[in-house]
N, C-alpha and C positions, 0 to 999 in steps of 0.2 A: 607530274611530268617536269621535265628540268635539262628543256635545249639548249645549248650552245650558244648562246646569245655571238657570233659572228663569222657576221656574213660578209662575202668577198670585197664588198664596196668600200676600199680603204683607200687614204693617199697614196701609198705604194700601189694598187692593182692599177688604179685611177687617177695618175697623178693631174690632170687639169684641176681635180675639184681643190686642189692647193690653193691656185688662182683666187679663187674666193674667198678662199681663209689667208690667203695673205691680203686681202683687200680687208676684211675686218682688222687684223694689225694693223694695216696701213690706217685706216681709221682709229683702233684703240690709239694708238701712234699721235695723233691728233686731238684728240680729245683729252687724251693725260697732257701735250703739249700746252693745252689752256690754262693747267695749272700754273704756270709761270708769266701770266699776263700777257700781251699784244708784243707777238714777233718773238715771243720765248727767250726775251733779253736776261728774265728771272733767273732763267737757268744756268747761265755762265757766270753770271756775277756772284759776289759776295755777299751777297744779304740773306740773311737769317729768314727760316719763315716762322712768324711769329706768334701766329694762332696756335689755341690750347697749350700741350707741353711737348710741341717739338723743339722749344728755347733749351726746355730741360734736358733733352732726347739728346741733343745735338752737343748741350755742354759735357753731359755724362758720356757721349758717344767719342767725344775729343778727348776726356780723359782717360775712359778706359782704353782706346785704339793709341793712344802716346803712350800708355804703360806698357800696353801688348807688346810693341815694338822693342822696350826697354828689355823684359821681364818675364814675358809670356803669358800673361794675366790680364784682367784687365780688373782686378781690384784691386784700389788703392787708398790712399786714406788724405782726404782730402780737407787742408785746414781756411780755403778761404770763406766757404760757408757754415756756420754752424757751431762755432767754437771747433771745428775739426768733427769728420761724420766721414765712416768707410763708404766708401763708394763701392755699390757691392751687386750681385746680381737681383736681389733682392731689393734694392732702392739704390741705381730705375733699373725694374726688367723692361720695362719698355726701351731703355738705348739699344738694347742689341741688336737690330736693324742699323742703328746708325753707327756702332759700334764694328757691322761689318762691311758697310760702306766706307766707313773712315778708311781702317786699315787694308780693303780691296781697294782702293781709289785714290789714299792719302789723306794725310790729316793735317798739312800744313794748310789747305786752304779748305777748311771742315763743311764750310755752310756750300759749298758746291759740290762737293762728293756725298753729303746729306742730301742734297735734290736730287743728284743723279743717281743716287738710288731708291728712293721714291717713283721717279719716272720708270724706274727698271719694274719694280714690285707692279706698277700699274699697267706696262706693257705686256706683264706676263700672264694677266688674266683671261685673254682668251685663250692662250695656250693651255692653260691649267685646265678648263671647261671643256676644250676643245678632247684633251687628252683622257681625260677622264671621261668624256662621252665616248669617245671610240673603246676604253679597257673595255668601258662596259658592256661592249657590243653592238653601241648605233654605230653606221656606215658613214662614210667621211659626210654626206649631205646635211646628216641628220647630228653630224659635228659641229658643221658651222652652224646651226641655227641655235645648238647648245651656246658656242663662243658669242653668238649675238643678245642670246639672252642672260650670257655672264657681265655682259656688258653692262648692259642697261640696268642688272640687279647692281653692280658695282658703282654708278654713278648716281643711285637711288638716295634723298636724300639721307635717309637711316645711317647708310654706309659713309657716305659722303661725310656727315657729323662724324663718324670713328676716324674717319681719314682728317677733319679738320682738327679734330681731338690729340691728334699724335699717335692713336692707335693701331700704327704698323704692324707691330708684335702681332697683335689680335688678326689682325687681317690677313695677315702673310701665313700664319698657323692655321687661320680658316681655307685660304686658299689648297695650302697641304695637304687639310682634312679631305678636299674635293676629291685630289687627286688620289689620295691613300684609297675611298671609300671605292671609286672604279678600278684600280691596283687590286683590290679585292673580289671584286669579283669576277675579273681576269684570272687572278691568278687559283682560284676554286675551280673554272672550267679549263684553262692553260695553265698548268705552272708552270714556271722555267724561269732562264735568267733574266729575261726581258722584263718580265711580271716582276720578278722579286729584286731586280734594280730600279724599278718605279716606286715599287714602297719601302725600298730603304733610303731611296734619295728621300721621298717625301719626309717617313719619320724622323730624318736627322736632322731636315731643315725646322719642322715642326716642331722639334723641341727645342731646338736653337730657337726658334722664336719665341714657342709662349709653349714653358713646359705642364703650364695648368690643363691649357687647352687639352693635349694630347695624353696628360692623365684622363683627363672627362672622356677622351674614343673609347674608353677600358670596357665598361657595359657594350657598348658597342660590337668591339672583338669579341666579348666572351659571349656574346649569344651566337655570333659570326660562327667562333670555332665549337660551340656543343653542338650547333646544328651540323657541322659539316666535317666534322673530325672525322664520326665513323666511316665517311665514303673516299678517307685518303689514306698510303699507307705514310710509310715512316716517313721517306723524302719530303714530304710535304708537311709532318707538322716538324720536323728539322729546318726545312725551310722558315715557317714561320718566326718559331727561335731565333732565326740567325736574323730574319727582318727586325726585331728586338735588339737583339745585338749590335745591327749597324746602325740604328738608329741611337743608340743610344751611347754607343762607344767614341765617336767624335764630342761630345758634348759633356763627357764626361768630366776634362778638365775645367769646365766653368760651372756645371750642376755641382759639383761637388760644394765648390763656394754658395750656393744657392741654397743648398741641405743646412750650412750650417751657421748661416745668418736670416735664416728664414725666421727667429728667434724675435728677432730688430722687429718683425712687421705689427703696428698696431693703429686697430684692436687686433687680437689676434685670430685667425681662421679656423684656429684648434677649438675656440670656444662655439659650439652646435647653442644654437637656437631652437625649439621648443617647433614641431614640425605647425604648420599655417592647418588652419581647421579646411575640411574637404571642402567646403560652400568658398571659402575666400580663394581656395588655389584654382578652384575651376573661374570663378569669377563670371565676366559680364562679358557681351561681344563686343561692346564700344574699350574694354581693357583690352581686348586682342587686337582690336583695329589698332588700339593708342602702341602698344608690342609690334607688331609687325609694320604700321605705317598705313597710309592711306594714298600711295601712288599708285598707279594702276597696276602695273609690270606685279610688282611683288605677288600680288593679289591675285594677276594672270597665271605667274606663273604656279603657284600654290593648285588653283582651281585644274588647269591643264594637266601639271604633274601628276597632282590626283588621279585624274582623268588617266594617264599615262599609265600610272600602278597597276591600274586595272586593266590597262590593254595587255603590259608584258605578262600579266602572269595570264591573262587567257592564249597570249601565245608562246607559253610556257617559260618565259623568261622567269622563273621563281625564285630564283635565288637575286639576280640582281634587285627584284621588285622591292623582294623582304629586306635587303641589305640597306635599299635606300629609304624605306618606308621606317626601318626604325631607326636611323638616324635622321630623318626629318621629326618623326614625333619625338625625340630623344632631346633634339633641337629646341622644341616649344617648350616642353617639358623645363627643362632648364632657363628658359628666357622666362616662363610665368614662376618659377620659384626665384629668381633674380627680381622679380618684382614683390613676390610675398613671404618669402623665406628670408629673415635677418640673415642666414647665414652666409648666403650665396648674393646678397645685398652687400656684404663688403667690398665684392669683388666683380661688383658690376655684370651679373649673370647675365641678365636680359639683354646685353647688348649681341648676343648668339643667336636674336632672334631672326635678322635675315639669313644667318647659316639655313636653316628650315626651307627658306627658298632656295638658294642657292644649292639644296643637297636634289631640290627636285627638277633642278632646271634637266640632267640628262631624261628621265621621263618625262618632260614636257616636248622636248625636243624629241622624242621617240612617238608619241603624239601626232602631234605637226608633220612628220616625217611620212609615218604611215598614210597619214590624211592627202598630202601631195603626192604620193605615189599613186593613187587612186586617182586624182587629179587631172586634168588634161594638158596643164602646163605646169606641173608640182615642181619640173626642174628650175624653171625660169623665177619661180615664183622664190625655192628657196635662194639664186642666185642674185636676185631682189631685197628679199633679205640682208644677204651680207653686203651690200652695200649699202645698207642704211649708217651704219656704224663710220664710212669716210665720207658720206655726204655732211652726216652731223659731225665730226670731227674738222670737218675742211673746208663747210662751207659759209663758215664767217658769221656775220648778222642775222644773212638771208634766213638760217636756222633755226634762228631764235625761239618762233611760234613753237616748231618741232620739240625742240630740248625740254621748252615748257610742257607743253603737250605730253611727253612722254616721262615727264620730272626728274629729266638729267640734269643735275647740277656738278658742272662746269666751273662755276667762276672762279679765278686765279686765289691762290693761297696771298695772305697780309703778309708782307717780303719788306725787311728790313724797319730800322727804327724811326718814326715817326720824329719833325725836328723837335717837337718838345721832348719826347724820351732822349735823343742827342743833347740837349742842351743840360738834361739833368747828371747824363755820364761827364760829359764838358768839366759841370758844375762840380760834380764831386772829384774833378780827379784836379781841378782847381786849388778847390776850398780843403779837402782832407788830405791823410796822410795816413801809410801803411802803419803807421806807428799805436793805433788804436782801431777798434773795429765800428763799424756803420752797423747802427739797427733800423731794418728797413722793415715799415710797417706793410703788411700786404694787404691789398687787396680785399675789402671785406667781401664781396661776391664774383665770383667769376664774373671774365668780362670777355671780347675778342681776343684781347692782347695780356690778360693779366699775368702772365709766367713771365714779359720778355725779362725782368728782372734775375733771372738764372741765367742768361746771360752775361750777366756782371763780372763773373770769374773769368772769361775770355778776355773781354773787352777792358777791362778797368781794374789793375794790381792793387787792388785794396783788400780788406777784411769785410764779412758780413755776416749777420746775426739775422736771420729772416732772407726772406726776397729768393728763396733758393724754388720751394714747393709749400705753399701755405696748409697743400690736403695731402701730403705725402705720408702713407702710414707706417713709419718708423718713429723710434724712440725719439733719435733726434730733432725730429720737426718739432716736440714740447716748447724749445723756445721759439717763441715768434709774436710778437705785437701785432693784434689782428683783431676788428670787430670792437673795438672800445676792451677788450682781453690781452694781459703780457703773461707771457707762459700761462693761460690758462684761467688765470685770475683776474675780476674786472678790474679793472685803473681807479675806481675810488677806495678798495682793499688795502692799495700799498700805503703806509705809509711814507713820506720823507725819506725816514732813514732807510729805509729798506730799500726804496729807487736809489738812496746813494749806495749800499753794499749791490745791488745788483749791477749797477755802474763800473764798482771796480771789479765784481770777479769775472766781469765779460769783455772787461777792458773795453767799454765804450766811450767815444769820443764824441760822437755823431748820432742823430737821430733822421730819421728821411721820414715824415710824416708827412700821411694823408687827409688828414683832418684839422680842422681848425682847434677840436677840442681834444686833439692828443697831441697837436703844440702846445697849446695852452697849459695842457697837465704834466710838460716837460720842461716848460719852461720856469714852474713851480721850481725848482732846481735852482740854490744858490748860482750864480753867475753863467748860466746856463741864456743862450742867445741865439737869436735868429739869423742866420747869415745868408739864403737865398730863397727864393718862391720861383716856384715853377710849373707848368700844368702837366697834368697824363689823366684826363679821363676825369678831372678834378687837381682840386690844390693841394701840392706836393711841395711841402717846405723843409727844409734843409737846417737843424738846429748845433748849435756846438754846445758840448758839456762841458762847466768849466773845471779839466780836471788832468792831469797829465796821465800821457797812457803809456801802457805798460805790460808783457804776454806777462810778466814775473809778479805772481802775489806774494810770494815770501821765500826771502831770501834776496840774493842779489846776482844779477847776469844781465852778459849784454844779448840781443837775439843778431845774431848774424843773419841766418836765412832760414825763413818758414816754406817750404814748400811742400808739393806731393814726393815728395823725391826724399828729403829729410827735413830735422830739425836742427841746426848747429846753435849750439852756447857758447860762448866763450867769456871768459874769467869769472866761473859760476861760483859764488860764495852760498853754503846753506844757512839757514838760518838757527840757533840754540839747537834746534834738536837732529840738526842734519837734512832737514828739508829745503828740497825747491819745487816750493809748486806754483805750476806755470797755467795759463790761461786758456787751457788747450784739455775737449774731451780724450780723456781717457778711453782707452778699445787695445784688450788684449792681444797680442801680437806685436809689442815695440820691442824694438834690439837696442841695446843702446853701448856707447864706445864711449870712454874707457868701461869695461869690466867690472872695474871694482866701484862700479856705479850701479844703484838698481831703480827699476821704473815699478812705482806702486799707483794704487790711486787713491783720490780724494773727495771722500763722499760728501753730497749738497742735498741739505733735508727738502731742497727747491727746486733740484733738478732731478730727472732719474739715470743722467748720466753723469760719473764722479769727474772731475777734471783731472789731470795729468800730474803727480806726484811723483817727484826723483830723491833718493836717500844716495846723501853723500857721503862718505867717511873725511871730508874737508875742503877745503878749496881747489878746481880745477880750471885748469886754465883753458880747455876744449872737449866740449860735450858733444857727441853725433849720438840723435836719435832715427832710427829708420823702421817705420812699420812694414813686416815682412810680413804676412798675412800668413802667420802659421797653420 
């Protein structure tokens, strides 16, 4: 059997039970408002939030939303960190959340249109639960109690870590997936325009967010459409097509950039790993508790949903059952190979594992529903409910037990620079000068605050070598000073000479150490000198090299302006063989002006990106290079 999963009790037939699904927003409302500390001062201001790689989110979000504006792009080739490194959808796909808050909101004041769109993604999660419970056929009642328990899975500490992590992208795509999954099963019992502009808004936002994710729904659909093809005709698997289509046709001008720098990422995700033997990938139940968490909610709602699966298909609900039942185990499935499978370990699988709850919250909710209907005051009871959500949202201190009790975590995001991180931008924009670059050593473990250093490109017009993303899996992360390792190699490997040739092809001036014994091992360096000490989490000292800097290794010019914008030379002389090579990676796609100029590169048996090679036919008196991201 295969009923109709809906029945009249909608917002529209019913419009009161709104009332209480705007009192859960009014609470989500709330409860996201804590993220910006006492009185929600965080969220008008300028301060950056600092934890995991929203530094980096927010600097890449400000660069690509300033391009977009320019150019209609948002990649671009970015020379303050890295020797020069494309900034590309591929490294960070995580900005494009912030990349579409900048340019919906403005990018002249970034760290405020960054949180206000954060608070927006966190507001719309009961709407998403909410909406997705009704595609799917529960009745407004059994809506709100779905938006209450999106709630609480969203604030779960699991979740909570993604959202302290930066991982928007991820979450915003997971959100989508909610709504797409009940989009589907609307639109197999209703098709029409309603149905099929719910799942193509989702899929476009979905893959504007995270186009991993939404490749991984692929199993998904394709068991969705063998099962249910034969019982539609043509209009409907047309439809389906054209939900492909729009989802995909909006996105198309930044995937395209994503296809073909996807190249940069390493290690690389082309390389499959060797599948985890049966005994390891089933594992142990203390590995699943450690996978999904030990909060209650998750665990409730798993047990319940469960529970729920079984009620709809004995009341014939079969197709929504089966639709959400295998995208919950499709869910764990994926979160235990993120833990046992190297391959899906690159890319951080496991953290999909409260998707699996979140895909059963509409059958918990279906559960619960039916159970208060039976009830003698099942109405009051779920009107109870949704008011749990503005009590903890609003009601201050007094809540405190509760939030524990239920392991909402709340506490306001780390906003703005600490005065010793102040004092070290101070310091360097004191002591250095744009005329050579700063190698900043990173962080040998993650910490709260270890990224805010990708901030340095906004805040502070210098050069830097490191400090940008010390785990970022592109080529150009190879150079970086990190762990007692420079580019990769431990610090007692180099000789002397070879830290002075690495000195002049990176054109460094500056060292920003976090150790006592990688001052120490740089100060080995003829006339090389300590010029400030400073703390972050430890001692950060600031060394000069004694050496004069220079973007030009051979040949001769002066740099007028290095920017994302261009590169201008003026009175470029080559060297014996017509060369100028400059201080600056190489990345195909530079234009360069005059013409009768050509841009090659210059390969380093030490690096595995070449630096920037120009062939002159003699002396010119103005050089414009411009990366056009052909």
């Amino acid at each position: 059997m295969d009923g109709a999963p809906f029945p009249p009790v909608g917002f529209c037939s019913h419009p009161r039970w709104l009332l209480p699904f705007l009192a859960i927003l009014f609470g989500q409302i709330g409860l996201s408002l804590n993220l910006y500390g006492p009185n929600w001062q965080g969220l008008t201001n300028d301060l950056p939030i600092l934890s995991g790689r929203h530094p980096l989110h927010l600097y890449h979000g400000w660069l690509g939303a300033s391009t977009f504006h320019e150019r209609w792009s948002t990649t671009c080739y970015d020379p303050a960190f890295q020797a020069g490194y494309p900034k590309t959808p591929v490294f960070d796909g995580g900005c494009r959340p912030a990349e579409a808050c900048l340019i919906l909101l403005g990018y002249r004041h970034p760290e405020r249109s960054y949180k206000l769109g954060i608070l927006a993604v966190c507001v719309l999660v009961p709407v998403i639960f909410a909406a997705s419970a009704r595609t799917a056929g529960l009745p407004a009642p059994a809506a709100c109690i779905a938006a209450v328990l999106g709630i609480m899975i969203w604030w779960s500490p699991r979740v909570r870590a993604m959202l302290d992590a930066g991982n928007v992208d991820l979450l915003l795509a997971g959100l989508m997936a909610i709504m797409f999954l009940g989009g589907l099963i609307r639109y197999h019992h209703r098709p029409g325009v309603q149905g099929w502009m719910q799942l193509s808004i989702a899929a476009a936002i979905g893959w504007y967010a995270h186009p991993v994710v939404w490749l991984g729904l692929v199993p998904i659909l394709v068991a969705y459409y063998l099962y249910l093809a034969p019982r539609h005709g043509l209009a409907w698997h047309l439809g389906l097509l054209g939900i492909t289509a729009a989802g995909l046709t909006p996105n198309l001008w930044w995937l395209w950039d994503w296809g073909r720098f996807w190249w940069l990422r390493q290690p690389s995700v082309d390389d499959v790993a060797p599948w985890p033997p049966l005994q390891q990938l089933l594992g142990s139940l203390s590995e699943y508790t450690q996978m999904i968490g030990t909060e209650p909610v998750g665990w409730a709602v798993l047990v319940l949903g469960g529970m729920g699966l079984i009620g709809m298909t004995r009341c014939g609900w079969t197709v929504a059952a089966a639709t959400l039942l295998i995208a919950a185990a499709y869910a764990l499935l994926v979160a235990r190979l993120g833990q046992t499978w190297p391959t899906l370990q690159v890319v951080a699988a496991d953290r999909v594992a409260p998707f699996a709850s979140a895909v059963l919250v509409s059958p918990a909710a279906f559960l619960l529903w039916n159970w208060w209907c039976q009830a003698r005051h099942g109405r009051w009871a779920v009107i109870v409910i949704s008011l749990m959500p503005a009590v903890l949202g609003w009601g201050g201190t007094a809540t405190r037990p509760m939030l524990a009790g239920f392991a909402v975590e709340v506490h306001p995001f780390r906003l703005g620079l600490s005065d010793n991180q102040l004092r070290i931008v101070q310091g360097l924009q004191r002591l250095t000068t744009p005329q050579a670059r700063i190698l900043v050593e990173d962080h040998p473990q993650a910490s709260s605050t270890w990224n805010w250093t990708a901030l340095l490109g906004m805040i502070c017009p210098r050069y830097f070598l490191g400090g940008l993303d010390s785990e970022a899996c592109v080529e150009h992360a190879f150079c970086q000073l990190r762990g007692g390792r420079l580019n990769g190699r431990p610090l007692a490997d180099w000789t002397l000479l070879e830290r002075q040739q690495f000195s002049y092809r990176y054109n460094l001036g500056w060292v920003l150490c976090r150790s006592e014994a990688t001052a120490a091992w740089w100060l080995e360096l003829p006339g090389a000198q300590e010029l400030a000490r400073f703390h972050d989490e430890g001692p950060v000292i600031l060394l000069e090299l004694n050496r004069t800097g220079s973007y030009i290794l051979q040949g001769t010019a002066t740099l007028e302006r290095l920017n994302r914008h261009e590169i201008v030379l003026i009175d470029a002389v080559p060297n014996e063989a017509g060369e100028l090579i400059l201080s600056l990676h190489h990345q195909p796609g530079f234009r360069i002006t005059p013409a009768v100029a050509r841009v090659e590169s210059d390969p380093d048996p030490f690096d595995p990106i070449p630096m920037l090679k120009l062939w002159l036919p003699g002396p010119i008196s103005r050089i414009v290079l411009r990366w056009e991201n052909p």
